[in-house]
Structures are given as structure tokens and as C-alpha cells.
C-alpha positions as CSV (number, residue, x, y, z in Angstrom):
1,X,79.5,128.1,114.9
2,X,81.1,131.1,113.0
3,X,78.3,133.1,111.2
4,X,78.6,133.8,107.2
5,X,78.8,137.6,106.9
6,X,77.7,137.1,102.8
7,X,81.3,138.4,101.6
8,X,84.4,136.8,100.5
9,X,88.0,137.3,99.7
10,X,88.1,136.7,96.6
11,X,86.3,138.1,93.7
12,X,84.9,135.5,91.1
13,X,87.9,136.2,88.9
14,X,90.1,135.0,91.7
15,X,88.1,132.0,92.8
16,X,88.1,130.7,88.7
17,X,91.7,131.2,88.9
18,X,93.1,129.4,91.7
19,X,90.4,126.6,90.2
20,X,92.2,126.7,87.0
21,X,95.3,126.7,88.6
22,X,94.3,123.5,90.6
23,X,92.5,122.0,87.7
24,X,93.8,123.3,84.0
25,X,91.3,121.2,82.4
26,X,88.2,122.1,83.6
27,X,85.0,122.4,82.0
28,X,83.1,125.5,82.2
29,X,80.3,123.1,84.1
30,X,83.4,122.1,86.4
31,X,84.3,125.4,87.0
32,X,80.5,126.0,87.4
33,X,80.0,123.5,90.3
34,X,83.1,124.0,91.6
35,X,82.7,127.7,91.9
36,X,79.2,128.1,92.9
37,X,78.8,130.6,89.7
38,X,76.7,130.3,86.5
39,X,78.3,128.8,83.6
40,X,77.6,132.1,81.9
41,X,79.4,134.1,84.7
42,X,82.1,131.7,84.5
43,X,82.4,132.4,80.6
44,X,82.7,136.1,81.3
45,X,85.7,135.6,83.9
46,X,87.7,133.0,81.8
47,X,87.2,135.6,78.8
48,X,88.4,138.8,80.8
49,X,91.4,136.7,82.9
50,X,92.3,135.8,78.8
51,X,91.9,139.2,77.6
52,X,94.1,140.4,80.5
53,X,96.9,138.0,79.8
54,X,96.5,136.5,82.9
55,X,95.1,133.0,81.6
56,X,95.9,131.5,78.0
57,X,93.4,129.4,76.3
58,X,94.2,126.4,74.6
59,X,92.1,124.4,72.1
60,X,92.6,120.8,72.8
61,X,90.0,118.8,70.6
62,X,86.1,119.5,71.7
63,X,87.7,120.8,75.3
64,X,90.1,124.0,76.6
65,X,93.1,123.6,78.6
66,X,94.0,126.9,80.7
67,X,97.8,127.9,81.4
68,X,98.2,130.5,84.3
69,X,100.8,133.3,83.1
70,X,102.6,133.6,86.5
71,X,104.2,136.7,85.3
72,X,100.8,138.7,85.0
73,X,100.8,141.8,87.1
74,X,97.7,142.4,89.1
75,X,95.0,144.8,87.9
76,X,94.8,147.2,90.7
77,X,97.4,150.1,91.1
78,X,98.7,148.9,94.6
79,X,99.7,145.6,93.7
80,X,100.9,146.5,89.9
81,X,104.2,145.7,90.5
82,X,103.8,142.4,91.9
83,X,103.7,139.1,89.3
84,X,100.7,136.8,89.8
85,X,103.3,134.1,90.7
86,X,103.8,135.0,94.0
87,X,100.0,135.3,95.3
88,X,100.0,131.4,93.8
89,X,102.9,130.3,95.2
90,X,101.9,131.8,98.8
91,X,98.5,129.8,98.0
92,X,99.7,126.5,96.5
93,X,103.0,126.3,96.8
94,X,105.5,126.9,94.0
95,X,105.5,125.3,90.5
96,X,101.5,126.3,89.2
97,X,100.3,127.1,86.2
98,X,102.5,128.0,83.0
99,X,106.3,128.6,83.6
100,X,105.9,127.8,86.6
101,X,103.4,129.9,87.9
């Protein structure tokens, strides 16, 4: 058996997005469960990933529906130039999230 170091790839940010990506109508409880983070954590990701232009939020009724923007750029300086697209694509195959993502 392989031992659990206590570190992962991906940040929370990334683990809510390919979620999303999966699952565009979550719940923040989904997401929750799902993600193994607090509902309050979860909150703070979906807001920044908004605020970065990276997810949209859309009000459907008493629920959100989230829309990956494939054409994002990453956040840090090495990857800048590279669209969100084609981590997703390498991940889930292509056609995710909005346009295609």
C-alpha cells in the first residue's frame, strides 16, 4: 500500500473546478462533500475563480449554475499564456465547460 504524504496536486481552487466542470450544477453542499472542504471554503473558491473570470455564475431560480471560461489564462506567470481549455481538455477530454471549455 502506497503511503499518503498529506499533499496534493491540486489546490482547492483546482479541485472545485474540475468538480464544476464535471458537475455545473452543484450545490455548495455537493461541492462540499464532493471536495472534502467546508462549505465556507468552498464559497471563498467559487467567489475568487468568479472574480478571476475563470467561472461565471448563473442565477437559475433558488440554485447557481457554473460555466467554465475555457479561455481563462492561468494565474501564475509560467503558465500565463496558456488558456484554461487545454489543462481541461488534457483532464476530461474536449468539449467542457462554456464554449467548449
Amino acid at each position: 500500500m502506497v503511503e499518503r504524504k498529506g499533499w496534493s496536486l491540486f489546490t482547492s481552487h483546482g479541485v472545485v473546478l474540475l468538480h464544476l466542470v464535471a458537475a455545473p450544477d452543484s450545490t455548495l453542499r455537493s461541492l462540499s462533500d464532493a471536495t472534502g472542504l467546508t462549505e465556507r471554503h468552498v464559497a471563498r473558491v467559487v467567489k475568487d475563480l468568479a472574480e478571476a473570470g475563470v467561472l461565471e455564475v448563473q442565477r437559475r431560480g433558488r440554485r447557481n449554475s457554473y460555466a467554465v471560461n475555457g479561455d481563462a489564462p492561468f494565474q501564475h506567470p509560467l503558465l500565463s499564456g496558456v488558456p484554461l481549455r487545454r489543462l481541461l481538455e488534457a483532464i476530461s477530454g474536449p468539449g467542457r465547460g462554456r464554449d467548449g471549455a
